[in-house]
N, C-alpha and C positions, 0 to 999 in steps of 0.2 A: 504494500500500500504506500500510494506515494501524495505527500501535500509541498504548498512550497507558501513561504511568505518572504515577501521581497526578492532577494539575491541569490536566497537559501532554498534549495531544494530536500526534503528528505524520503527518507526509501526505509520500509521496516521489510527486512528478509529474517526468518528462522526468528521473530524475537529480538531481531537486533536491530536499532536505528541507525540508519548512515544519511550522514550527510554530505549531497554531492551536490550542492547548488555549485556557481561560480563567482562565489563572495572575492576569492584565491585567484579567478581569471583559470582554474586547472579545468582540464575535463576527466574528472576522475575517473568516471566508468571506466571510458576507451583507455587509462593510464592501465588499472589494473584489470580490464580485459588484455592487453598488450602482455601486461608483467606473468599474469595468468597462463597466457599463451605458450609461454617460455617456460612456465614451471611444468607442463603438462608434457613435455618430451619423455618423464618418465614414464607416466601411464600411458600414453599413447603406444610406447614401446612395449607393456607389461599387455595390452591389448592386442594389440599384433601377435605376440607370440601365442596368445588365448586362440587368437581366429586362426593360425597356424594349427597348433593341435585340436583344433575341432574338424579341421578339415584333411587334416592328415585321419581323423578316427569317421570321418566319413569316406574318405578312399580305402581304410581298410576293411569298413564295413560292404563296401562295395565289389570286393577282392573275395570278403567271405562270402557275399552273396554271389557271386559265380561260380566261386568253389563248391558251394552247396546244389548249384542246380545239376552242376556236372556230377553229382554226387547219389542226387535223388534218382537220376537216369539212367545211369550206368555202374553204383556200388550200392545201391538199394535191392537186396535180395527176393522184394517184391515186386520190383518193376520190370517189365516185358523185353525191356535196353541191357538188363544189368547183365555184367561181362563176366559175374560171379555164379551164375546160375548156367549150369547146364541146359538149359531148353532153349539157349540164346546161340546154341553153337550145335541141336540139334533139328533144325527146319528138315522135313519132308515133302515129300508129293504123296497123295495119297488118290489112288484109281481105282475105281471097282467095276469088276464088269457086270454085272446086273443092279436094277434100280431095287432089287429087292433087300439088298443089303450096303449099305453106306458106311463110311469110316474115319475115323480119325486117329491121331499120335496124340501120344505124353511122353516127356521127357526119358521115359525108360524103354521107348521102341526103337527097333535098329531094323533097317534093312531088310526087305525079304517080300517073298510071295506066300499068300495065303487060301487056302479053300475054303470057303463059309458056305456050307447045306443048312439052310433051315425049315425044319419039319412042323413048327407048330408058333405063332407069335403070343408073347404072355397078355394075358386079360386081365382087366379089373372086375371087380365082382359088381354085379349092379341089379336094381330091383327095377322093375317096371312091371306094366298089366301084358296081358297079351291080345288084348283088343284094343278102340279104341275109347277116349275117353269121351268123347263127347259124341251124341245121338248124330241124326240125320235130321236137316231140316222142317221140323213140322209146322203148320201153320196151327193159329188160334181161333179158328173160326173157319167156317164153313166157306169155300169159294162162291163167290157171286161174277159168275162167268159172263153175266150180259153188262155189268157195270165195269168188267175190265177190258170189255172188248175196246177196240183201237188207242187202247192205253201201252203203255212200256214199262219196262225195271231194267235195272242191270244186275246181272250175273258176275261173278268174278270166280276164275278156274284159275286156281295154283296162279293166283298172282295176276290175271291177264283180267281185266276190266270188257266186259260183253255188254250191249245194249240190245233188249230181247222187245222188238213189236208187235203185241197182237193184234190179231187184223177182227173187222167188224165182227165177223162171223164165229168167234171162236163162243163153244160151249160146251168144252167138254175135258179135264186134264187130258187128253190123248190131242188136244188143241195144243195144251203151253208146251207138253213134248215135244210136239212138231215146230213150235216156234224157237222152240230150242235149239232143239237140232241143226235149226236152219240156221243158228249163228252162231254155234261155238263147234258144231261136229255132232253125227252120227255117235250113238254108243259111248258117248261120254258118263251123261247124265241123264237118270230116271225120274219120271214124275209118273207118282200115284195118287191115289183119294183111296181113302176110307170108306167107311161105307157112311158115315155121317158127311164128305162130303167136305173132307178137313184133306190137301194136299199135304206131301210129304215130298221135297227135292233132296235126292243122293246122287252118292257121285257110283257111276256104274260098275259093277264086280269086273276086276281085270284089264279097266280101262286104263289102267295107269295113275288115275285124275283124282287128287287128295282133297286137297282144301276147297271146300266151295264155300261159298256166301252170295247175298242177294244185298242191293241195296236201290232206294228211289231214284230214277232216272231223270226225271224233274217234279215241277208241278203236279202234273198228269199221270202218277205212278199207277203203275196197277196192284201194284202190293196188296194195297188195305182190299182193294176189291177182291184180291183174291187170299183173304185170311189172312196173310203173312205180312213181315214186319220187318222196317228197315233195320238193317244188321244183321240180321240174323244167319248165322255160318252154324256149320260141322265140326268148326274149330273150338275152344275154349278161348274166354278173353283171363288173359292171364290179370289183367288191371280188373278182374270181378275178384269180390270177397266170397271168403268161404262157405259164408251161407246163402250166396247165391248159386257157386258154382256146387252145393250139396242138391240142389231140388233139379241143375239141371244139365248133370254129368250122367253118360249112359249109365253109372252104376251109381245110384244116391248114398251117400255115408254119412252117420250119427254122430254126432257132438258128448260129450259126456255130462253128466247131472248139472256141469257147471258151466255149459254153454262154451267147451272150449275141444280143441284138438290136441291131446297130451302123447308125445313120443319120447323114444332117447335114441341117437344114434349113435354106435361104440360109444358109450358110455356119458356122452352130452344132454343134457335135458333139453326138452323145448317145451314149449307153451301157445297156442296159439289161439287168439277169440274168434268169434263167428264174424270180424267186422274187417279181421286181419287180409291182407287179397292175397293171391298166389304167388304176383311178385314180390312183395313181403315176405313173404313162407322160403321165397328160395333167396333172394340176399340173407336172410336170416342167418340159416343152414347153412350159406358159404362161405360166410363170415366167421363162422364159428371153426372151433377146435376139434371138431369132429372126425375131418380126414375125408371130405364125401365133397362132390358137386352135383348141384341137384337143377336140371334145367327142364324146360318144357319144349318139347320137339314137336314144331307145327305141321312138319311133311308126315309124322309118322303121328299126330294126335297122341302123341304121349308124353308123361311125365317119369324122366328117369332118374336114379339115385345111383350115382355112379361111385366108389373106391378111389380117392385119387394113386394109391400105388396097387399097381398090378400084380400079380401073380398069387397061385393058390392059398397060402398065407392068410393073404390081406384080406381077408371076408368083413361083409355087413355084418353089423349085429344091430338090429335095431327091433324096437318095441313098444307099444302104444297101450293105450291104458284108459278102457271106459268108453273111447270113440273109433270110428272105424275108418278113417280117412286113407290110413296103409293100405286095408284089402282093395277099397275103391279106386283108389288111385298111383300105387304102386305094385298091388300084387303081388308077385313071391321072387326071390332071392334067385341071381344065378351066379354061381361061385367064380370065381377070378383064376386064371390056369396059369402056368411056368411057360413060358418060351423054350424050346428042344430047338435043340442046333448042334451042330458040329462044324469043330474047327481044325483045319488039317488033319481030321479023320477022328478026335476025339471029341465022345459025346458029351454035351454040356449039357444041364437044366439050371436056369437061371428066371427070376422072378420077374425082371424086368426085359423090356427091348432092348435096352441099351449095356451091349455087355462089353467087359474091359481085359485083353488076354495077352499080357506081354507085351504091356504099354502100348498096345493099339487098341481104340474103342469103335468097336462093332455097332450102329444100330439097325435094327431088323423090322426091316418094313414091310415085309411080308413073306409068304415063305415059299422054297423055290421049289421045283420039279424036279426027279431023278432025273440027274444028267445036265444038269442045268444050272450046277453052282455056281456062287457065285464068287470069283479068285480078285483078290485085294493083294494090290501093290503096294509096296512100300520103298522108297525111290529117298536119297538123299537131295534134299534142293539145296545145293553149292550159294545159287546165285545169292537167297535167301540169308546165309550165314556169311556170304561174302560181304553183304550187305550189312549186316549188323557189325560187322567186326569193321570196315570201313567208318563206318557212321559214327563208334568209337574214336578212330584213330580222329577224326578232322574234329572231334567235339573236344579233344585233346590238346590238337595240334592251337585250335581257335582259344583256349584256355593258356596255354604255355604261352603263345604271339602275346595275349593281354598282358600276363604278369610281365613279361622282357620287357615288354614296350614301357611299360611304369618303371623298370628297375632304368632304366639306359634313358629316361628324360633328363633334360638338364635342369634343374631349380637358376631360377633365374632371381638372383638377391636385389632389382632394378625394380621390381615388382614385389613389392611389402604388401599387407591386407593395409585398405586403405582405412584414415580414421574416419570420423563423421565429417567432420571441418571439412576433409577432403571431397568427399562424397558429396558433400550440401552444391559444392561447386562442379559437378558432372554429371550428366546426363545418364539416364538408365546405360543406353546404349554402351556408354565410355564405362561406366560401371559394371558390367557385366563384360566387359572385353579384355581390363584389365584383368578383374579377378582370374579369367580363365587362365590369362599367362600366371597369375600369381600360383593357381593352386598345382601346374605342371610341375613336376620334378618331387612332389613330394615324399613320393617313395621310393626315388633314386637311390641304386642299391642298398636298399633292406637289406640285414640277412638273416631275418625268418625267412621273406620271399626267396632269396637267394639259395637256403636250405633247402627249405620248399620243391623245388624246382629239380634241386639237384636229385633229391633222392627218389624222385619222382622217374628223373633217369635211370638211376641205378637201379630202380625197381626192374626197368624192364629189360636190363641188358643182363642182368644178374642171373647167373643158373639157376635151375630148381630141383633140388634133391627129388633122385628117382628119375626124373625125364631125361631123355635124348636131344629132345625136339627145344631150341630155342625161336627167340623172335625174330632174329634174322633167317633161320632155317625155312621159316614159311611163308618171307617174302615181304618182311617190317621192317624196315632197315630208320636209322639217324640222318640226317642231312650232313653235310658240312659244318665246322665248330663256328662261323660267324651263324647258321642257321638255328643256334640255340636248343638242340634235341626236339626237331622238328621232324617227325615221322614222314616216312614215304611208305606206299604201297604196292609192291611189283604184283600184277591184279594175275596174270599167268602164274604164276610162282605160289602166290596165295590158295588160289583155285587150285592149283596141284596137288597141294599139300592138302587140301579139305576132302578132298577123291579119294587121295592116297594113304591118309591115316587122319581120319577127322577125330578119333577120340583122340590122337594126343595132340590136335589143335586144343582140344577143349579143355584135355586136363593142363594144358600150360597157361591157361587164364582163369580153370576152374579151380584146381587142387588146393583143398584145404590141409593146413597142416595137422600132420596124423596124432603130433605130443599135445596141439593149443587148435584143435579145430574151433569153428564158429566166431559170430563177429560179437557176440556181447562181452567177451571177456578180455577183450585186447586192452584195453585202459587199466584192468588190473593189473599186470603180467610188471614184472621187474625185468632188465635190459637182459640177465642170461633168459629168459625165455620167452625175449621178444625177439632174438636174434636166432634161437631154433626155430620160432614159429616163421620170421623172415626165411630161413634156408628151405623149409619145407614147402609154402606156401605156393599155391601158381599167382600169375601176376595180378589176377584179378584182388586176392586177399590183400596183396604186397600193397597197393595200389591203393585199397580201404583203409589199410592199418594206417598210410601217410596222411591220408585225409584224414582222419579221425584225431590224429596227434596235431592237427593243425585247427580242426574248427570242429572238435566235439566238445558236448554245451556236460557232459559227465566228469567228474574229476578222475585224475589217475591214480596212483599211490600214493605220489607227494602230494595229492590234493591242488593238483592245478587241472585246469582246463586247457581247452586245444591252444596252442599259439597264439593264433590269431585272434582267438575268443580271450584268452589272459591281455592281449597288447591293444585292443578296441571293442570287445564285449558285441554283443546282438539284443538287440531288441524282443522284449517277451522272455527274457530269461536273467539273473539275477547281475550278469554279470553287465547288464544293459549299465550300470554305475558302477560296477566294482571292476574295473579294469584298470591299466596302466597308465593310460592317457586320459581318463576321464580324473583317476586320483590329480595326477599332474594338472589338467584344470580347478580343480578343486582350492589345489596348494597352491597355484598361479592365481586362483579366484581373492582367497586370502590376502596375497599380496597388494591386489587390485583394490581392496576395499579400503585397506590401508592405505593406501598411497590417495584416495579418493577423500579419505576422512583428513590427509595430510594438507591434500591442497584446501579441502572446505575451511581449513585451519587459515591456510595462510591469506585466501582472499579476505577471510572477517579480519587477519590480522592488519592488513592493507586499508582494509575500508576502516577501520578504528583509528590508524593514522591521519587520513585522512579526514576523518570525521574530527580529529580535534585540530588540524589546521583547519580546515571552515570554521568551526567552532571559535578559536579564538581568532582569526582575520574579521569574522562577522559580529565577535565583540567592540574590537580594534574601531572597526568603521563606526558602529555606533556610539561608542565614544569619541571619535571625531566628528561625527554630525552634531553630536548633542555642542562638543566645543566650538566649534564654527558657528553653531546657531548664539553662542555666549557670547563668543565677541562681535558678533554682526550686531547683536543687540546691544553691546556694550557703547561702540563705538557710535550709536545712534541718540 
């Protein structure tokens, strides 16, 4: 807050009054903003080095997060890429010659021809009626044949929409037959009467012809004329409730005392009211824990309760209690059989289609004729594993280029982190230009990267206890030493080798060490038996274990973490502040504050000096006005 009387200007900061008017002729501000300027070369420098290690711990955060992706791809024992898993180094072709049986590999199939005879496909066991569910079109009322003449309906047959017109003259069902016939086909569909005089539309024995229904044609329908009713199908409407579809399912079934439908299927309860519909009853049942799918089949007018796993075993057990909705609508159990097969001449029974016989899986889609089996190839696909092992080497090759290229930048000391003062006077553009020369070079030669790197070569030129077969043997060779253990791939040579002995491609990047197998225990391990697990290991483990000493988030014996995770820490894990360079901002932070409380010292010291020259210059004067007004008066 600032007021001024006369000369005098003052200014209250933090509690304290300074006085800057220009009683003194001084400009004091600009004085010890100047003097200010000049004290401040220490923080600005104690800053600089802050934005230095923030940004050195965001390049190496950026370092680990590439080492990680390359990590999650290709030394992750779950991923599809990793060069640690066998099945990345065993691609096939896989050919069958009949569609009756189809196939596929696992990681433990090799090479070969096979004979697959199959004599029987396995079932699930399933309950249905053996008729259909719902009657034959009846009408409610008696036809009135002169009030439907030169009227229409439409018919509908398995899906296909009919517009049927009768002509003036009709009077008799042997009429709407004949109009029938005449637009949807001969021998399709039957129309009767009763002897009341009540028509009845079905679909004709052996016609083929399932679903029928009738609906108005327009305005002018002849339905009502002739007793019957729009909608009306052979089908069930699954969207009806249970006590509708009780009074009008060819077979009617009873409810129990409590006006409900009580089952269990394998051992699940169900419950159902008279208000519940059919598609309710079957999301119910499928939802459940039961083990069953239970649908409604409109070509065949049925409701079926199916086993979801096959074979003889898996039988229904289900049972109902008080009401009869089972007998009516599903009828009696038919048991679930084995699949019989034979494979290169030995006989199999197995529960399912789907069968698995020395890492190839058979599925059995139906089953074949004497004489007529069906012979499964199994074919190494090269190009496939040429491919995965390429894909490696350049995801490699593009990981190593990044780290050199960071260690071999020059740091350019012309290019400091600039201060604010500085920044106030540059444009974004110039501001983000600079910074970029500023933040190069800052991890010019490292030598965690530098280890890093190195052993990451050694890994792969290094023999491996037990094999013949090295990485140049199969056509992986190094570049030139300015090229930095930059891999090459002679693609003939590779392909040789994967013809000519593909298992010990594989176990030269697969083998795990026989004293320290698996990856969870590498962090614990003391240096002797990280260096037998190193000797035994194939490249792919070697390869893990370097990652892992560099940016795993788990301590080791001595209770440190990966390298790079101890020297810049990761985000989401504890060491996001407990690291090397974050302590060092910390202890840098410390000094900062200091130095901040130092200068707050020295400007109040400044403005207090000056606050008592104003002070006493703006006394000074007024006691020379007051004298001057003495003797002007005097002398008057």
């Amino acid at each position: 807050m600032a007021s001024s009387s006369g000369t005098v200007t003052t200014t209250t900061v933090n509690g304290t009054t300074r006085l800057t008017g220009l009683s003194s002729g001084i400009d004091v501000d600009s004085i010890v903003e100047q003097l200010m300027t000049a004290e401040k070369t220490k923080l600005n420098r104690l800053n600089q080095q802050a934005q230095l290690i923030e940004w050195k711990q965001e390049a190496y955060r950026d370092v680990i997060s590439d080492i990680q992706t390359f990590t999650d791809k290709y030394f992750n024992v779950t991923s599809s890429s990793s060069i640690m898993r066998a099945s990345t180094f065993k691609a096939y072709s896989v050919t069958s010659s009949s569609s009756a049986v189809t196939a596929s590999y696992t990681s433990a199939a090799t090479t070969g021809s096979h004979t697959v005879a199959v004599s029987h496909l396995a079932t699930a066991a399933t309950m249905k009626t053996s008729t259909r569910l719902s009657g034959d079109i009846v009408g409610t009322a008696a036809a009135g044949y002169t009030a439907a003449a030169g009227k229409s309906f439409v018919i509908t047959v398995d899906g296909t929409d009919y517009t049927v017109d009768l002509g003036d003259d009709v009077a008799a069902a042997a009429d709407i037959q004949t109009a029938i016939d005449n637009t949807v086909g001969e021998g399709k569909i039957l129309v009767s009467e009763d002897e009341s005089g009540v028509l009845t539309i079905a679909a004709a024995d052996n016609s083929g012809v399932q679903a029928v229904s009738i609906s108005d044609a327009n305005s002018n329908s002849a339905l009502s004329s002739l007793g019957l009713e729009d909608g009306m199908s052979n089908r069930i409407d699954t969207s009806s409730t249970l006590e509708e579809l009780a009074g009008t399912m060819a077979s009617s079934f009873d409810f129990d005392s409590d006006g409900q439908v009580i089952m269990s299927i394998n051992g699940v309860g169900f419950s159902f009211d008279k208000d519940t519909t059919l598609d309710e009853m079957i999301t119910e049942i499928n939802d459940s824990d039961a083990g069953v799918t239970m649908k409604y089949d409109e070509l065949s007018d049925q409701l079926i309760l199916t086993a979801d796993q096959t074979g003889a075993g898996n039988t229904l057990k289900v049972t109902e209690t008080g009401s009869s909705f089972l007998t009516a609508a599903l009828g009696t159990t038919t048991a679930g059989t084995d699949a019989k097969l034979t494979v290169d001449g030995v006989s199999l029974t197995r529960s399912s289609n789907t069968v698995t016989v020395d890492g190839i899986t058979y599925t059995l889609n139906k089953e074949t004729a004497t004489g007529d089996e069906a012979t499964v190839n199994i074919a190494q696909d090269t190009d496939a594993v040429y491919s995965n092992i390429t894909s490696f080497v350049d995801a490699y090759n593009e990981l190593i280029s990044n780290l050199n290229s960071l260690l071999s930048e020059e740091y350019d000391s012309d290019y400091p982190p600039l201060t604010d003062d500085e920044k106030s006077e540059m444009s974004e553009d110039e501001i983000t230009s600079w910074e970029t020369k500023a933040k190069t070079g800052l991890l010019a030669g490292d030598t965690t990267l530098r280890k890093f790197l190195r052993n990451m070569r050694n890994a792969l030129i290094d023999s491996v206890a037990g094999l013949s077969t090295s990485i140049t043997e199969i056509g992986i060779t190094t570049g030139t030493y300015d090229e930095q253990g930059k891999l090459y791939v002679d693609e003939d040579k590779l392909k040789e080798a994967l013809q000519s002995d593909s298992a010990g491609v594989m176990n030269l990047f697969t083998q795990a060490s026989a004293s320290y197998p698996g990856t969870t225990t590498v962090r614990s391990m003391n240096a002797s038996q990280r260096a037998t697990r190193y000797s035994e290991e194939g490249l792919g483990y070697r390869i893990y274990d370097i990652l892992q000493d560099n940016i795993s988030t788990l301590r080791d014996t001595s209770g440190n973490k990966g390298l790079l995770i101890q020297k810049a820490g990761v985000e989401n894990d504890a060491s996001d502040s407990s690291n090397v360079l974050s302590e060092q901002l910390e202890k840098l932070q410390e000094r900062i504050t200091k130095e901040e409380d130092r200068l707050d010292a020295k400007e109040d010291s400044l403005y207090d000096k000056y606050t008592t020259l104003e002070t006493y210059i703006s006394t000074m004067n007024a006691q020379l006005s007051a004298l001057s007004s003495y003797l002007t008066s005097s002398s008057s």
